[in-house]
FIVEX-728673 format. One record per residue: residue in three letters; x, y, z of N, C-alpha, C, O, CB in turn. Coordinates in steps of 0.05 Angstrom, whole numbers, padded with zeros to 5 digits. Glycine has a CB too. Layout:
N
+---------+--------+--------+--------+--------+--------+--------+--------+--------+--------+--------+--------+--------+--------+--------+--------+
: residuo :    n_u :    n_v :    n_w :   ca_u :   ca_v :   ca_w :    c_u :    c_v :    c_w :    o_u :    o_v :    o_w :   cb_u :   cb_v :   cb_w :
+---------+--------+--------+--------+--------+--------+--------+--------+--------+--------+--------+--------+--------+--------+--------+--------+
:     ALA :      X :      Y :      Z :      X :      Y :      Z :      X :      Y :      Z :      X :      Y :      Z :      X :      Y :      Z :
...
+---------+--------+--------+--------+--------+--------+--------+--------+--------+--------+--------+--------+--------+--------+--------+--------+
REM end
This chain:
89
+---------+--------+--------+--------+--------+--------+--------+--------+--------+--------+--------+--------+--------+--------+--------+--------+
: residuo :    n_u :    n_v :    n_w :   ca_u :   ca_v :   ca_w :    c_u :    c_v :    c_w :    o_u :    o_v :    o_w :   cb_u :   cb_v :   cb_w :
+---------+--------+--------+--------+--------+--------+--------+--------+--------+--------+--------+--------+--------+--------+--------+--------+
:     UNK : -00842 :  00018 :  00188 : -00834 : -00005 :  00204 : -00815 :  00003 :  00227 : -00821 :  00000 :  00251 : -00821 : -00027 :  00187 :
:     UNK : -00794 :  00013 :  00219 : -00772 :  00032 :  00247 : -00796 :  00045 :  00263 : -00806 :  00033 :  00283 : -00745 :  00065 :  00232 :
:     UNK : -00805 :  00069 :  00256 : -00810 :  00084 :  00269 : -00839 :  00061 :  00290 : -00839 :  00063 :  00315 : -00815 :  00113 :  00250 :
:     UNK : -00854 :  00047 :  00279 : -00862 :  00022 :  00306 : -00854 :  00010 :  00320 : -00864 :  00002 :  00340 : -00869 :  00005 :  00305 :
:     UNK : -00836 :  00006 :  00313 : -00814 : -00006 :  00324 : -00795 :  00013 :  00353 : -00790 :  00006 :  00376 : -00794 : -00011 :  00295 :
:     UNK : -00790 :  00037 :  00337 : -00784 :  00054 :  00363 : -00799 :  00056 :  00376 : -00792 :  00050 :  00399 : -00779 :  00076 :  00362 :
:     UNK : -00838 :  00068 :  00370 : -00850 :  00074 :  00383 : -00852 :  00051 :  00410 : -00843 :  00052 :  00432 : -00868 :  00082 :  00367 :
:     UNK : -00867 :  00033 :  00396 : -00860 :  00007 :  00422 : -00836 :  00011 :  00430 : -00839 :  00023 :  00452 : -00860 : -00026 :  00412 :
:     UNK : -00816 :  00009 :  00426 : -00791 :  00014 :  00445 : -00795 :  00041 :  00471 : -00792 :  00041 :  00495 : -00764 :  00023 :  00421 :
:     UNK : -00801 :  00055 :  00456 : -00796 :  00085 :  00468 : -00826 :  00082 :  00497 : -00823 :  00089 :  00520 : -00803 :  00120 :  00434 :
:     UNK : -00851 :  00070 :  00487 : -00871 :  00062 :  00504 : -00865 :  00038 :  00519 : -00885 :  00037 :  00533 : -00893 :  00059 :  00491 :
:     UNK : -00856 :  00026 :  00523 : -00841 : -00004 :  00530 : -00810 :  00010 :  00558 : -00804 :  00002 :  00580 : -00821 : -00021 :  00486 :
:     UNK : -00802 :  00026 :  00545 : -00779 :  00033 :  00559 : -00793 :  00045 :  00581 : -00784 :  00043 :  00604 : -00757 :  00050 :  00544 :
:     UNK : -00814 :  00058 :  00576 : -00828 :  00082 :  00601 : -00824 :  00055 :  00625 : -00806 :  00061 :  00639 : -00874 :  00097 :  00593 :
:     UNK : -00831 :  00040 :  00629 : -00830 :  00013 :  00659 : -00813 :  00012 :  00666 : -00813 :  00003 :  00689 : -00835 : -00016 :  00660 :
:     UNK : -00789 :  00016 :  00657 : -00766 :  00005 :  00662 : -00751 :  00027 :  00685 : -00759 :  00051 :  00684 : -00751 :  00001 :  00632 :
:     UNK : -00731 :  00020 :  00705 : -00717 :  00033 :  00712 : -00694 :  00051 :  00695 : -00682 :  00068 :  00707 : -00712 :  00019 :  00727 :
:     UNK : -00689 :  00048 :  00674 : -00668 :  00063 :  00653 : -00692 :  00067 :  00630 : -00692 :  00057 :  00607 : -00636 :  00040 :  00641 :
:     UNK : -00710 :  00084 :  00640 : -00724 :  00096 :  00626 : -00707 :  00122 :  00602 : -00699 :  00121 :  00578 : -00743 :  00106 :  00648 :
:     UNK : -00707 :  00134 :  00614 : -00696 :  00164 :  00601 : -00673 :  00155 :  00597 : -00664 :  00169 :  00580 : -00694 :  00194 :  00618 :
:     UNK : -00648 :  00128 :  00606 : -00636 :  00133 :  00593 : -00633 :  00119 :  00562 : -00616 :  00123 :  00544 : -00623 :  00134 :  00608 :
:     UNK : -00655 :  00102 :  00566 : -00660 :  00081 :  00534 : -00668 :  00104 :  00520 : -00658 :  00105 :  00498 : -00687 :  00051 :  00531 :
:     UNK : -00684 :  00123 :  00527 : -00689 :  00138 :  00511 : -00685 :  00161 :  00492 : -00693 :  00170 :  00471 : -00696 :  00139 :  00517 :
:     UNK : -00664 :  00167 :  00516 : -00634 :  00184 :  00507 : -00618 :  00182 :  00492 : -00606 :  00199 :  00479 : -00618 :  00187 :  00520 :
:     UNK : -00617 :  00152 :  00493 : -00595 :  00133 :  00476 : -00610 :  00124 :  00444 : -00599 :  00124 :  00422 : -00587 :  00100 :  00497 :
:     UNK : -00632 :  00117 :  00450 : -00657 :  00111 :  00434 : -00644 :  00129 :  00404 : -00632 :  00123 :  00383 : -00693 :  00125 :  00451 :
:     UNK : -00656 :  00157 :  00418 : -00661 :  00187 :  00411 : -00621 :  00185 :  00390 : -00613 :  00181 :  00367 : -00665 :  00216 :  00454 :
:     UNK : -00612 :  00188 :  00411 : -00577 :  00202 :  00399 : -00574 :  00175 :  00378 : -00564 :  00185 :  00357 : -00542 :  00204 :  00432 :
:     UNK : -00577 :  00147 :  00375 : -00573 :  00134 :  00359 : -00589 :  00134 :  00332 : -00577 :  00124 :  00313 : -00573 :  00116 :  00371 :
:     UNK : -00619 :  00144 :  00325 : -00630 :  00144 :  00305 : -00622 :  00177 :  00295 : -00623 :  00182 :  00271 : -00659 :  00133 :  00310 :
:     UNK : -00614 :  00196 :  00313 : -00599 :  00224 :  00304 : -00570 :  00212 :  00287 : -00566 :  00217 :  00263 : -00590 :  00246 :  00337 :
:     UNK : -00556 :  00200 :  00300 : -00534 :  00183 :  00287 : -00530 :  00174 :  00266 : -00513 :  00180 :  00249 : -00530 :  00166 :  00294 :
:     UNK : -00552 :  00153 :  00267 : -00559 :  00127 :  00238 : -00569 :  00145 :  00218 : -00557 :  00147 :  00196 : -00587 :  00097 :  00243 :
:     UNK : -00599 :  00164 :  00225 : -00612 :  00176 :  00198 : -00605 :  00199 :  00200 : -00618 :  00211 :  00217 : -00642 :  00174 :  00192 :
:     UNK : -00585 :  00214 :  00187 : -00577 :  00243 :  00194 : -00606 :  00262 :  00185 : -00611 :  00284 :  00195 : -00546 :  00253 :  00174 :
:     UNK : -00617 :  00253 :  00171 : -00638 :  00272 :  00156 : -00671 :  00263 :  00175 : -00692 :  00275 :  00168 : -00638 :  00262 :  00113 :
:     UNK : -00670 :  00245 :  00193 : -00691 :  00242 :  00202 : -00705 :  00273 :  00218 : -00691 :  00292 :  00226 : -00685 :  00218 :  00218 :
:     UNK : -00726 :  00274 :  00218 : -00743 :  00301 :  00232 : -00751 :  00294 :  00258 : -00765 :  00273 :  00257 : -00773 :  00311 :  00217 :
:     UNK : -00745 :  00306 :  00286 : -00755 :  00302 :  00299 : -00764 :  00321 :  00316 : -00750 :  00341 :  00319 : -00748 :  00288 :  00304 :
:     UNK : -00793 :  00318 :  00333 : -00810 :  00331 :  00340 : -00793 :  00353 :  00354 : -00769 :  00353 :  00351 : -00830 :  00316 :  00353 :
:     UNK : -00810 :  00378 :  00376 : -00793 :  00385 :  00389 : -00784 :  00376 :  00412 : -00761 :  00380 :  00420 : -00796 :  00400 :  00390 :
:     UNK : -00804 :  00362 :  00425 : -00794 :  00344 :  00454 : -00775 :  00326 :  00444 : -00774 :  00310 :  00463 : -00818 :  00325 :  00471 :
:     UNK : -00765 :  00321 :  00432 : -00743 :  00299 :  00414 : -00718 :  00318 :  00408 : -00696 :  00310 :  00417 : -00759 :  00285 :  00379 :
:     UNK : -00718 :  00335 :  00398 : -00702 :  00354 :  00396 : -00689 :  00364 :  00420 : -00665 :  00366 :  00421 : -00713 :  00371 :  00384 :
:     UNK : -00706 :  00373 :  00442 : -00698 :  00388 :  00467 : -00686 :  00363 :  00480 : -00663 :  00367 :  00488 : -00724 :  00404 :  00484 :
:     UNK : -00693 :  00346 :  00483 : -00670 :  00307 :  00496 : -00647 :  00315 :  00477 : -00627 :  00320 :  00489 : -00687 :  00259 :  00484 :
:     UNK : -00645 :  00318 :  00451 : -00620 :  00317 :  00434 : -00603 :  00340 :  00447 : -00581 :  00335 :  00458 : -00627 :  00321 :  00399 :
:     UNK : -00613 :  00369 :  00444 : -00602 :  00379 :  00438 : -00598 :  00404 :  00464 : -00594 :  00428 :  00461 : -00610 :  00381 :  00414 :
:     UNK : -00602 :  00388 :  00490 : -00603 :  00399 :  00515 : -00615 :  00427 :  00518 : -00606 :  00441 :  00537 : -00579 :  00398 :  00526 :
:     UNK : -00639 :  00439 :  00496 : -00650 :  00461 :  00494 : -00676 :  00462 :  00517 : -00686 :  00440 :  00522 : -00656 :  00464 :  00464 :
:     UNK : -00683 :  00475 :  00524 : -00710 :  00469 :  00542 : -00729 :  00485 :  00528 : -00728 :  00505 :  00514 : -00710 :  00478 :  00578 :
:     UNK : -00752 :  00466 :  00539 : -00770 :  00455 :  00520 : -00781 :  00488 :  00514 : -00796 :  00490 :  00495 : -00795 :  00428 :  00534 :
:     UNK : -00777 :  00512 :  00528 : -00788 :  00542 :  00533 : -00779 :  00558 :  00503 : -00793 :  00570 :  00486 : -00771 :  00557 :  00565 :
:     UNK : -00742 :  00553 :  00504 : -00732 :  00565 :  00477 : -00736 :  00552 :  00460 : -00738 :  00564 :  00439 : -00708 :  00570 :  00473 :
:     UNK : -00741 :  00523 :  00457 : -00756 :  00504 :  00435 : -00787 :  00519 :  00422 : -00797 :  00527 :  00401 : -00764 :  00471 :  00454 :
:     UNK : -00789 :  00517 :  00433 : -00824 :  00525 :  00437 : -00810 :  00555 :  00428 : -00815 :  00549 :  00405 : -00846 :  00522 :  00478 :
:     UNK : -00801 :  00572 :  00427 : -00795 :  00593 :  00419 : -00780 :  00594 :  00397 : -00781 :  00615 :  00384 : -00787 :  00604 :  00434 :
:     UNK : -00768 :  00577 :  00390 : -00751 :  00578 :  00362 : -00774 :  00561 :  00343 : -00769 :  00560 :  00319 : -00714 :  00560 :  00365 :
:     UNK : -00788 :  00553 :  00348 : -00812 :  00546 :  00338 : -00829 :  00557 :  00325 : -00841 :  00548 :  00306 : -00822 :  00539 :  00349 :
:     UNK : -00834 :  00588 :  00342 : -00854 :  00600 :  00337 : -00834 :  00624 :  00314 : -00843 :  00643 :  00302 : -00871 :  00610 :  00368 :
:     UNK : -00817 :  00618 :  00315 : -00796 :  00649 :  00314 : -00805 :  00656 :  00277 : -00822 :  00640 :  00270 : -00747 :  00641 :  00320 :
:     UNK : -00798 :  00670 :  00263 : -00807 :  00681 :  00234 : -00789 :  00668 :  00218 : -00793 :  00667 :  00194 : -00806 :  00714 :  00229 :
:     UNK : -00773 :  00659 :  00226 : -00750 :  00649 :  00204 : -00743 :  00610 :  00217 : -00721 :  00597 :  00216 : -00711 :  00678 :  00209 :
:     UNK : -00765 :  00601 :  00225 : -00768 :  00579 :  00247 : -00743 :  00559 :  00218 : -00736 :  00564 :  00195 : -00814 :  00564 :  00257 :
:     UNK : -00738 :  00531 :  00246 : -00724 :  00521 :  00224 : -00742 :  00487 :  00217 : -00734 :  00468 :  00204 : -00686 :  00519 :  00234 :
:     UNK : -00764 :  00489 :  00230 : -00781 :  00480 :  00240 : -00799 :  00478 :  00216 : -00802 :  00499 :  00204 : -00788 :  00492 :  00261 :
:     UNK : -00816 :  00446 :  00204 : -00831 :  00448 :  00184 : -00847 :  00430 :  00187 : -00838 :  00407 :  00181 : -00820 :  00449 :  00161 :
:     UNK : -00864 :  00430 :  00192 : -00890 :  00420 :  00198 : -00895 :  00409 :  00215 : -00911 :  00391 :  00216 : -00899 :  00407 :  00185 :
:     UNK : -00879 :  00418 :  00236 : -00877 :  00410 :  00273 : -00852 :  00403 :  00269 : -00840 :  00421 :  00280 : -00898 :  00383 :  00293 :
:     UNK : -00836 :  00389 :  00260 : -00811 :  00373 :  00254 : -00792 :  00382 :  00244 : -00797 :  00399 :  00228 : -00814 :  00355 :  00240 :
:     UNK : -00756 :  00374 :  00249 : -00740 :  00390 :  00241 : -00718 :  00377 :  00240 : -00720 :  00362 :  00259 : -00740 :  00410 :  00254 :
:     UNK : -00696 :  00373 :  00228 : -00668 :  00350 :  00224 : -00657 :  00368 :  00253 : -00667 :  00388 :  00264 : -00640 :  00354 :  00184 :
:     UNK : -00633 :  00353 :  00262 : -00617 :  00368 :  00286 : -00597 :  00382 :  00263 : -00592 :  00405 :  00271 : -00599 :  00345 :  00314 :
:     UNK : -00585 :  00377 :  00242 : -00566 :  00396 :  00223 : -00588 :  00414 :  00222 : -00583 :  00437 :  00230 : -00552 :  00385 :  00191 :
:     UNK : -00611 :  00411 :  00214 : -00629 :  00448 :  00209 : -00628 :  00458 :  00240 : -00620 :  00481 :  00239 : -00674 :  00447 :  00195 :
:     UNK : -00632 :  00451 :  00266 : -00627 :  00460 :  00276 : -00603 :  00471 :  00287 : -00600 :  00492 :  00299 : -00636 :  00455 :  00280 :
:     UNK : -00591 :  00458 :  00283 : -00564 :  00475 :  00301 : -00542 :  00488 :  00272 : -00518 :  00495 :  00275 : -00540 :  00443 :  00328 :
:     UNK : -00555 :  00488 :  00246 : -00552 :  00510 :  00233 : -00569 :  00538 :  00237 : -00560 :  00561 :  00232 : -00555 :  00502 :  00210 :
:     UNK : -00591 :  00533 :  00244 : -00608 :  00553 :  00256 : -00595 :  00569 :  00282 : -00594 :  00593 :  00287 : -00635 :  00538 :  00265 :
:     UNK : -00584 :  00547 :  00297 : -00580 :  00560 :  00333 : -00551 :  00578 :  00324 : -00544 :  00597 :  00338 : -00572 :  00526 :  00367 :
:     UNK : -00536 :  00571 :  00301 : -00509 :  00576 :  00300 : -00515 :  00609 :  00283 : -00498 :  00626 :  00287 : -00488 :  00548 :  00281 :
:     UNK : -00534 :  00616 :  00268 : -00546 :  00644 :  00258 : -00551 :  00662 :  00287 : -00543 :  00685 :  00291 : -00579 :  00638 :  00238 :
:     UNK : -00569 :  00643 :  00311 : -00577 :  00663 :  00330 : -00568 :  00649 :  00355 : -00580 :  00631 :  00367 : -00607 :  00671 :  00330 :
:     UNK : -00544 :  00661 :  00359 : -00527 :  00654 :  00389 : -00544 :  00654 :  00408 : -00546 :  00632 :  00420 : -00504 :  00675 :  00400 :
:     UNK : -00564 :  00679 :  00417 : -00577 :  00681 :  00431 : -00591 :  00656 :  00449 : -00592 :  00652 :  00473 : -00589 :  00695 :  00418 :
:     UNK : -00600 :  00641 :  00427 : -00620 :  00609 :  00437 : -00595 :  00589 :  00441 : -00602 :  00565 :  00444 : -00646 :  00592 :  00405 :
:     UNK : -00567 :  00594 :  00442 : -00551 :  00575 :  00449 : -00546 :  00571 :  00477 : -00543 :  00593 :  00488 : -00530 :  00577 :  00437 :
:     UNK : -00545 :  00547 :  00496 : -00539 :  00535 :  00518 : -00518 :  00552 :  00522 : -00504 :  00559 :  00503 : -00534 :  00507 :  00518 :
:     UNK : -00513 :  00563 :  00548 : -00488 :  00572 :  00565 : -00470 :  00540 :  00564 : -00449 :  00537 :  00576 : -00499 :  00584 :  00603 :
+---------+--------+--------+--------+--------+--------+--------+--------+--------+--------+--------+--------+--------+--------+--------+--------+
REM end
């Protein structure tokens, strides 16, 4: 039921002039509310100001933190905190 609920939201917001930022907000509030929720990587890279290139690369990586396309932001940025390397300047 949520996640229809977003989706219409998140498709609904695309018209709007505060597109990206309902979505941003969308995004950081259900990271907030469901700590354990999974989200994709284009969902992740809005969270977690990663671009979408090292996403797509920590994705593919051997020790990914990544499970079945999907991933909590605590698995990730327990992941990013093992390999400095993929961390934002």
């Amino acid at each position: 039921m949520i996640r229809e609920i977003f989706r219409h939201w998140i498709e609904s917001a695309g018209n709007g002039p505060f597109s990206a930022t309902t979505t941003i907000a969308a995004l950081l509030f259900l990271a907030a509310k469901f700590p354990h929720r999974q989200f994709n990587s284009a969902e992740l890279s809005v969270l977690s100001g990663i671009g979408r290139t090292a996403m797509s690369q920590i994705k593919n990586a051997s020790d990914t933190p990544f499970s079945l396309g999907k991933c909590t932001l605590q698995r990730l940025d327990g992941w990013l905190a093992k390999h400095p390397g993929f961390k934002q300047q």
